[in-house]
C-alpha atoms as an extended CHARMM CRD file, in Angstrom:
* protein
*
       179  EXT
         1         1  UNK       CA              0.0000000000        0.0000000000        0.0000000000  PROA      1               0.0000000000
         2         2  UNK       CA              1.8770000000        3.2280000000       -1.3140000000  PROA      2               0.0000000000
         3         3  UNK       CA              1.7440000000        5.5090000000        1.7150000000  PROA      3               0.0000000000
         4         4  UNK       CA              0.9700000000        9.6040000000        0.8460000000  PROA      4               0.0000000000
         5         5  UNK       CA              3.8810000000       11.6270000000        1.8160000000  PROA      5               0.0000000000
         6         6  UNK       CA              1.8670000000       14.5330000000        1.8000000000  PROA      6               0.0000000000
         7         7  UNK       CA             -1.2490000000       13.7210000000        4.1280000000  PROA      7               0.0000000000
         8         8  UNK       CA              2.4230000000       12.3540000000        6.4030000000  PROA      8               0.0000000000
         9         9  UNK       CA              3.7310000000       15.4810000000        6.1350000000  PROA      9               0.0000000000
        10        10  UNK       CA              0.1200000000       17.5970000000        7.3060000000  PROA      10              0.0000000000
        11        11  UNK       CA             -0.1680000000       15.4860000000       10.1220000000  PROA      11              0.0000000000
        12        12  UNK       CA              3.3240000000       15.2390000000       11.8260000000  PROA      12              0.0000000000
        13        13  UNK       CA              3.0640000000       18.9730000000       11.9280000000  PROA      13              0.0000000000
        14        14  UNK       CA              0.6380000000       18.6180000000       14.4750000000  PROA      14              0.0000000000
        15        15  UNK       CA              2.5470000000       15.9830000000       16.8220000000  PROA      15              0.0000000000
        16        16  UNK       CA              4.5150000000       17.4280000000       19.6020000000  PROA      16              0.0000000000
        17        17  UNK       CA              8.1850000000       17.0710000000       20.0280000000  PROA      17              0.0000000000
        18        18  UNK       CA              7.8460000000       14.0170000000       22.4500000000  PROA      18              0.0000000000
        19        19  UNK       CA              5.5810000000       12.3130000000       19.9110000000  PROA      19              0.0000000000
        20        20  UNK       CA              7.5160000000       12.8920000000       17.1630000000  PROA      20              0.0000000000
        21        21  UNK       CA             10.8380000000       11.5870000000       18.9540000000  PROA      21              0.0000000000
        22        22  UNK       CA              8.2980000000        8.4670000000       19.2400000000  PROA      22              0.0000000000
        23        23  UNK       CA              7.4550000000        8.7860000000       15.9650000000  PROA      23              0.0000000000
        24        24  UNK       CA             11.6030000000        9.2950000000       14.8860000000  PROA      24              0.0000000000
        25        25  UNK       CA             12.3160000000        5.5990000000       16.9820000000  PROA      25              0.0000000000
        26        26  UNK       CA              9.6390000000        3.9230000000       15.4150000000  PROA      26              0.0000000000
        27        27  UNK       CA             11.0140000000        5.1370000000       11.6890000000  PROA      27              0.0000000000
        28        28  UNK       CA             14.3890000000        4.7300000000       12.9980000000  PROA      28              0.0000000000
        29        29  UNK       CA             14.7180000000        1.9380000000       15.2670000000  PROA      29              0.0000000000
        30        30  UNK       CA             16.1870000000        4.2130000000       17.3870000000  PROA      30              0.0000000000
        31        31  UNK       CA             16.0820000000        6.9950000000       19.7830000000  PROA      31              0.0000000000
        32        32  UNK       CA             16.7630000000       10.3100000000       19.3000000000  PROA      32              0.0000000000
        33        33  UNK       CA             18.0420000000       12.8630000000       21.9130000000  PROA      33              0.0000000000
        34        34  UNK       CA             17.1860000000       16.1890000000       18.9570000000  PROA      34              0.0000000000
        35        35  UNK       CA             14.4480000000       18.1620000000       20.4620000000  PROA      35              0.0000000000
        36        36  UNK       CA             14.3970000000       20.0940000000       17.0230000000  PROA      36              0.0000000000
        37        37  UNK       CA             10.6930000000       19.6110000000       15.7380000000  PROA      37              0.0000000000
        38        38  UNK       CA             11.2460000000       20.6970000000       12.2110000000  PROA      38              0.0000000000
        39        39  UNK       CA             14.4150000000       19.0720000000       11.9750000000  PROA      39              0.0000000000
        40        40  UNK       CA             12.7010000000       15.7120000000       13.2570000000  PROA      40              0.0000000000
        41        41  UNK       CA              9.8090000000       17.2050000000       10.8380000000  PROA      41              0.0000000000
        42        42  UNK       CA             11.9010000000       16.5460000000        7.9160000000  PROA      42              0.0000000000
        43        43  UNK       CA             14.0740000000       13.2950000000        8.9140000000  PROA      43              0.0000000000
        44        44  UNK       CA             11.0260000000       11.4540000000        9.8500000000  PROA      44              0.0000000000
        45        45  UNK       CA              9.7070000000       12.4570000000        6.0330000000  PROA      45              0.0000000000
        46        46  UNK       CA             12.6810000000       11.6760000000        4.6460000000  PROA      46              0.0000000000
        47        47  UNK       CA             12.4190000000        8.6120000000        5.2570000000  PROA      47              0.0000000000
        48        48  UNK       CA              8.9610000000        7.6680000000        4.8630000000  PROA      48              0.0000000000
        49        49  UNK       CA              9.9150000000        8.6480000000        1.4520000000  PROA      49              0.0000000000
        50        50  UNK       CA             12.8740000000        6.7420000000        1.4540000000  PROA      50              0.0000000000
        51        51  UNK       CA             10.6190000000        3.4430000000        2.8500000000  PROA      51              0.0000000000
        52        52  UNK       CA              7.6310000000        4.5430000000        0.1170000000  PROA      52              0.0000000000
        53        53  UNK       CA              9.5410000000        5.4360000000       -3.1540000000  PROA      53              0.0000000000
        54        54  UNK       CA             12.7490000000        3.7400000000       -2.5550000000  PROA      54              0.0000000000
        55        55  UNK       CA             15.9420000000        4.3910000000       -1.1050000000  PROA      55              0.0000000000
        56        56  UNK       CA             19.7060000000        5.4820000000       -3.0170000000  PROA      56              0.0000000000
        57        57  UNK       CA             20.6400000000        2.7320000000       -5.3870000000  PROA      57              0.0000000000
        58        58  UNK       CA             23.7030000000        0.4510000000       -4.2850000000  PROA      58              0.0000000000
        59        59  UNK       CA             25.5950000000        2.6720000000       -7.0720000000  PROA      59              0.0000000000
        60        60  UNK       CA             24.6520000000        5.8630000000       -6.1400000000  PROA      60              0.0000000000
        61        61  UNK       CA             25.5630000000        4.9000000000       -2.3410000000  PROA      61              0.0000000000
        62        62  UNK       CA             29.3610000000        3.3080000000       -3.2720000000  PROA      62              0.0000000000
        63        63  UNK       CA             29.7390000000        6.7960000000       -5.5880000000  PROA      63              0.0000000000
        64        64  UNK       CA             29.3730000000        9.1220000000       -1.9960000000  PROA      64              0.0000000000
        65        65  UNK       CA             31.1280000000        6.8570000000        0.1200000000  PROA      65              0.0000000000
        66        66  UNK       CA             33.9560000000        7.4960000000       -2.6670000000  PROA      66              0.0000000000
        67        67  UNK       CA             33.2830000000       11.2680000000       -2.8940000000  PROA      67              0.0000000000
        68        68  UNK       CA             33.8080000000       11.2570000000        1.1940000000  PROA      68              0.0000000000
        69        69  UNK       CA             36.6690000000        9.1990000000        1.2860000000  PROA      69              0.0000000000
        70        70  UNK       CA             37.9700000000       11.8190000000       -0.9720000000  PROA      70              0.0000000000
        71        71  UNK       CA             37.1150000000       14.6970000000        0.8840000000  PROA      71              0.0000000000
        72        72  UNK       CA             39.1030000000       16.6720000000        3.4320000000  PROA      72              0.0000000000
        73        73  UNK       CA             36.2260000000       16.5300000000        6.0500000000  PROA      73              0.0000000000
        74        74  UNK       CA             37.8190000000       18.8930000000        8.6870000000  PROA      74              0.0000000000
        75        75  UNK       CA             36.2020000000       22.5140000000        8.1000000000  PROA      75              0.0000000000
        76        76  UNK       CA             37.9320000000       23.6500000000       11.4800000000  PROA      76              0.0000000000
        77        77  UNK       CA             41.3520000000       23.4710000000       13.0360000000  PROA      77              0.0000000000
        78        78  UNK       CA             41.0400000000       21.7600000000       16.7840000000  PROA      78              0.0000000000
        79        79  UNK       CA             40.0180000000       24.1240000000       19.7910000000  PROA      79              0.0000000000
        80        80  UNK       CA             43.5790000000       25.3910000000       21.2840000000  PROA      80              0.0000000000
        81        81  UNK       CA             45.9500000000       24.0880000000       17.7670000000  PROA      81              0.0000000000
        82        82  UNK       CA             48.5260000000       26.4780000000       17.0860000000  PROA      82              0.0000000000
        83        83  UNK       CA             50.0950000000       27.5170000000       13.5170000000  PROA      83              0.0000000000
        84        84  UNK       CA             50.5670000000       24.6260000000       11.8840000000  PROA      84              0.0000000000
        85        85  UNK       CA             53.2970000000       24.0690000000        8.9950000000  PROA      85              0.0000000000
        86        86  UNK       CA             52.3380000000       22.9420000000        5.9100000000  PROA      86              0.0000000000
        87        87  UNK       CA             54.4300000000       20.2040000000        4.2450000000  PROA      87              0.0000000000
        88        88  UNK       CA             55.9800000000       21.8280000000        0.8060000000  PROA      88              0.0000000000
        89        89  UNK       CA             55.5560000000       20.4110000000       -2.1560000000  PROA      89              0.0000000000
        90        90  UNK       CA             58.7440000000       18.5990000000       -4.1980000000  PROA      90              0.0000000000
        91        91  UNK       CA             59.6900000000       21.7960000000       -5.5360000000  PROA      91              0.0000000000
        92        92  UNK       CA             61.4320000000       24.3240000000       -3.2340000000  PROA      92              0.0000000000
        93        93  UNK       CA             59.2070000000       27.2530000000       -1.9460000000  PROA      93              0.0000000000
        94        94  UNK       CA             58.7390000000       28.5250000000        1.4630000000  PROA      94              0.0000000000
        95        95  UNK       CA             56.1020000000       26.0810000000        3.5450000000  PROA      95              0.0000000000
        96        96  UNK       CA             52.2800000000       27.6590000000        3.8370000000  PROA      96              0.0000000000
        97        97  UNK       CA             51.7730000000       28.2470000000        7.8050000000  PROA      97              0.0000000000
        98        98  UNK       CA             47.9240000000       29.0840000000        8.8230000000  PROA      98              0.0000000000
        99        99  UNK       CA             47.0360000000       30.9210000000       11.1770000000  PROA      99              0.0000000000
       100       100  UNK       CA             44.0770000000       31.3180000000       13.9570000000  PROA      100             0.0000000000
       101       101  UNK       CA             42.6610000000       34.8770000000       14.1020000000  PROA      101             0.0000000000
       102       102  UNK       CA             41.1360000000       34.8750000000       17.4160000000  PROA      102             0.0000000000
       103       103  UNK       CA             40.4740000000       38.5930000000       17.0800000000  PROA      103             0.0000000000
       104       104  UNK       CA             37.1540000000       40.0630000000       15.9070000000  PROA      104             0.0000000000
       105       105  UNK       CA             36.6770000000       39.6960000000       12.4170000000  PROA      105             0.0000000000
       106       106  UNK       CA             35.7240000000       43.5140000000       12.5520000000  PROA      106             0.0000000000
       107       107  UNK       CA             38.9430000000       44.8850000000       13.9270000000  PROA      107             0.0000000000
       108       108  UNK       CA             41.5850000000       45.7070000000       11.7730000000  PROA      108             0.0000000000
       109       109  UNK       CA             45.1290000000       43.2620000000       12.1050000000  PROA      109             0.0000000000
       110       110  UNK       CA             48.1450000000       44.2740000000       13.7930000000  PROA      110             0.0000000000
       111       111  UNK       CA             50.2100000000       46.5150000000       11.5940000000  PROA      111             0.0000000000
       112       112  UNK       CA             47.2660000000       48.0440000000        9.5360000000  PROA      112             0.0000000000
       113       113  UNK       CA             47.0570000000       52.1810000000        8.9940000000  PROA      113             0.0000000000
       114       114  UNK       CA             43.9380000000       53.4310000000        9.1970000000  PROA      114             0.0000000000
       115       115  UNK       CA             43.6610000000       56.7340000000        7.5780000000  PROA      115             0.0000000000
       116       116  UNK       CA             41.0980000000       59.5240000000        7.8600000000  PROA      116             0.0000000000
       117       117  UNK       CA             40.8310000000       63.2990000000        7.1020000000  PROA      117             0.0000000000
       118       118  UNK       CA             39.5220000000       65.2750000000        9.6590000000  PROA      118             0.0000000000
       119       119  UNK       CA             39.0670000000       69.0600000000        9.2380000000  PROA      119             0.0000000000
       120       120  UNK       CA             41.8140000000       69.3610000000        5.9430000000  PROA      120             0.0000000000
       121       121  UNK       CA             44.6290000000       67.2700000000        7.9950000000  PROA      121             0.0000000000
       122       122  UNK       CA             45.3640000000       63.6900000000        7.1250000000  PROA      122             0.0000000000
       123       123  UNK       CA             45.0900000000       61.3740000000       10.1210000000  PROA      123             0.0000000000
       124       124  UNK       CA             47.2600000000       58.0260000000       10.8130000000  PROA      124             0.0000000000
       125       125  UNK       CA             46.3570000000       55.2490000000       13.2040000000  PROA      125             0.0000000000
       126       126  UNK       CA             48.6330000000       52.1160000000       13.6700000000  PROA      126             0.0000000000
       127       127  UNK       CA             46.5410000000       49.2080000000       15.0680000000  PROA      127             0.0000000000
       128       128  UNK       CA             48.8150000000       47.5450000000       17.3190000000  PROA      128             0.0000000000
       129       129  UNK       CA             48.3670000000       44.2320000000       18.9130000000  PROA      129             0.0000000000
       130       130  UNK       CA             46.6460000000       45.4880000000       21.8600000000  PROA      130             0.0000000000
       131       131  UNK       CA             45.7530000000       49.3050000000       21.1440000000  PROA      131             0.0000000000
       132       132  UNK       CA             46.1970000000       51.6910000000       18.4750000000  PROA      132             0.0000000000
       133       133  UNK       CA             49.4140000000       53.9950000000       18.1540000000  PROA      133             0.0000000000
       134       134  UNK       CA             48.1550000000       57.6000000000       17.6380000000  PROA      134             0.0000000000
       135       135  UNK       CA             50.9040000000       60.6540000000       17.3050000000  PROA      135             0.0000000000
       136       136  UNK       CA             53.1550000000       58.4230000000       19.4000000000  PROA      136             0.0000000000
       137       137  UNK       CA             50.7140000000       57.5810000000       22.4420000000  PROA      137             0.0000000000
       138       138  UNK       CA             49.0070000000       54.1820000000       22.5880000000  PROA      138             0.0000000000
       139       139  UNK       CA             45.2600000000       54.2840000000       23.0960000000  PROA      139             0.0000000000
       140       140  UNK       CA             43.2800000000       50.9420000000       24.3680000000  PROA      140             0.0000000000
       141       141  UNK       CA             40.2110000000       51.7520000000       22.0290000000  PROA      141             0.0000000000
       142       142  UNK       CA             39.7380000000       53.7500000000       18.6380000000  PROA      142             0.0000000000
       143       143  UNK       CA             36.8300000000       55.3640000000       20.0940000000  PROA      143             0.0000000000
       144       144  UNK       CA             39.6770000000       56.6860000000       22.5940000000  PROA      144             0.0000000000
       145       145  UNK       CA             41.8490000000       57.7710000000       19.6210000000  PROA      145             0.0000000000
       146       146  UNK       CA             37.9910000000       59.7440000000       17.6440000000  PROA      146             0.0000000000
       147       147  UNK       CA             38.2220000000       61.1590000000       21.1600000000  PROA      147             0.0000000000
       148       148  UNK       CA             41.6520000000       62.5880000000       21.3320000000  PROA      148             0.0000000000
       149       149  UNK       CA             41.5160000000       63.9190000000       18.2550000000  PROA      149             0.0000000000
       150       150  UNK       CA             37.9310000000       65.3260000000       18.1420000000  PROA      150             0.0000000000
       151       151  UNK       CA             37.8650000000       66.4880000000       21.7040000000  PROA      151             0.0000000000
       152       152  UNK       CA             34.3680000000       64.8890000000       21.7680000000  PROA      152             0.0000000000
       153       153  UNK       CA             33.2560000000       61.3840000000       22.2580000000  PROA      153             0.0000000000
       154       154  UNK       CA             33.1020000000       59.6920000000       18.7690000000  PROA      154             0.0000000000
       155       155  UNK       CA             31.9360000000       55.4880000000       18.3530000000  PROA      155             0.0000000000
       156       156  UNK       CA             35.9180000000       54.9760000000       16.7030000000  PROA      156             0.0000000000
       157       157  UNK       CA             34.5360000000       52.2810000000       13.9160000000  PROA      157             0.0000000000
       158       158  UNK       CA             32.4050000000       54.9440000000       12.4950000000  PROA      158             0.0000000000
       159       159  UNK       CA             35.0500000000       57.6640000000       12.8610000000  PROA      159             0.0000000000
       160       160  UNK       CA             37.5190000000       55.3080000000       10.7720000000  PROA      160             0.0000000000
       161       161  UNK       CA             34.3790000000       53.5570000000        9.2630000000  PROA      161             0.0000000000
       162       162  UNK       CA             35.8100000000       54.3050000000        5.5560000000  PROA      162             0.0000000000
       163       163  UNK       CA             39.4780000000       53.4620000000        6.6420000000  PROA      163             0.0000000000
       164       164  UNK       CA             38.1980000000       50.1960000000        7.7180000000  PROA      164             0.0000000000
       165       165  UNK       CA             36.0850000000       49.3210000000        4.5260000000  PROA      165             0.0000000000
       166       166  UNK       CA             32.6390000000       49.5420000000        6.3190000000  PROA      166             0.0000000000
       167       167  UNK       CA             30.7850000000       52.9740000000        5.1610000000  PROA      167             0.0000000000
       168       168  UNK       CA             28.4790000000       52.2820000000        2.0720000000  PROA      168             0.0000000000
       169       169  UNK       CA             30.6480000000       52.6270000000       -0.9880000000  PROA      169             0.0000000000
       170       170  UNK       CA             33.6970000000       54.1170000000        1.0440000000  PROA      170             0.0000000000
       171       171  UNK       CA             37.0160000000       53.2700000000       -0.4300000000  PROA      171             0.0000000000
       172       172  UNK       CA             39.2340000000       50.9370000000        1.6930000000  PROA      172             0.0000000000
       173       173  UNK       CA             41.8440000000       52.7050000000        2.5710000000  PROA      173             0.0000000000
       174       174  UNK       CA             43.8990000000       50.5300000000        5.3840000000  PROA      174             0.0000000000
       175       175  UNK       CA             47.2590000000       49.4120000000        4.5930000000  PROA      175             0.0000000000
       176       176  UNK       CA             49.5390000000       47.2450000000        5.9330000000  PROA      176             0.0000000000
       177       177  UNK       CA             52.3570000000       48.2850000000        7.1340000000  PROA      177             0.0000000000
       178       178  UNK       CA             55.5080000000       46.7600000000        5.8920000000  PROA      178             0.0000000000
       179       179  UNK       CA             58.1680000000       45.6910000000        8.8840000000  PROA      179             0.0000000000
């Protein structure tokens, strides 16, 4: 009897999460700890389908166990890993090293200028690793450097929001300076 996937569908969006973590052993044959319902939603449907219509062919299954064999599964370096060399290749060239950025992906790196003209004079801002180097003082906070050179109290990513690359079709205009 060909089950309809549809009428399925209609009525586990009524069941509750407990029920349909019953309903996900029963499909299953096992239990589930999720406590997403549309995620269960849609795993319990999938396969129903996959019990009504058929499931991947034996070919299709061998051709993604070979596509994953072949895959470098590892999206993310391991919690606390350092840089990690990078074996070179036969020919001689300087090995690749990564690096983790555990810094904002908003603030500027170490070494960058930010620039900005304020009232016909050219500013210059080194970001250093823990501050930003302005006229030869360090300040802990850009919004501390707006200040000093404002005299009022400026949010410092939207005083050096075109430095950093961030106003709406502003120029970017951060360099990095060579050491």
């Amino acid at each position: 009897m060909a089950m309809n996937i549809y009428a399925e569908l209609k009525r586990l969006g009524t069941l509750t999460t407990p029920q349909l973590r019953a309903k996900y052993a029963e499909v299953f044959g096992e239990a589930t700890r999720c406590n997403n319902r549309p995620y269960l939603i849609k795993r319990i449907c999938w396969r129903l389908q996959a019990d009504a219509e058929g499931d991947l062919s034996e070919r299709a299954r061998q051709r993604a166990l070979a596509l994953a064999d072949d895959a470098d599964l590892r999206l993310q370096a391991p919690a606390g890993a350092g840089p990690v060399a990078i074996a070179p290749a036969s020919h001689a060239t300087p090995p690749i090293v990564s690096i983790r950025m555990p810094r904002k992906s908003i603030e500027p790196m170490p070494g960058t200028t930010l620039w900005r003209e304020y009232k016909g004079r050219m500013i210059a801002v080194i970001v250093l690793p823990r501050g930003f180097e302005y006229e030869g003082k360090v300040y802990r906070s850009l919004s501390a450097v707006a200040n000093a050179i404002t005299g009022t109290h400026w949010n410092g990513m939207k005083f050096f929001a075109e430095s950093l690359g961030t106003a709406v079709g502003g120029a970017r205009h951060a360099e990095v300076a060579q050491a």
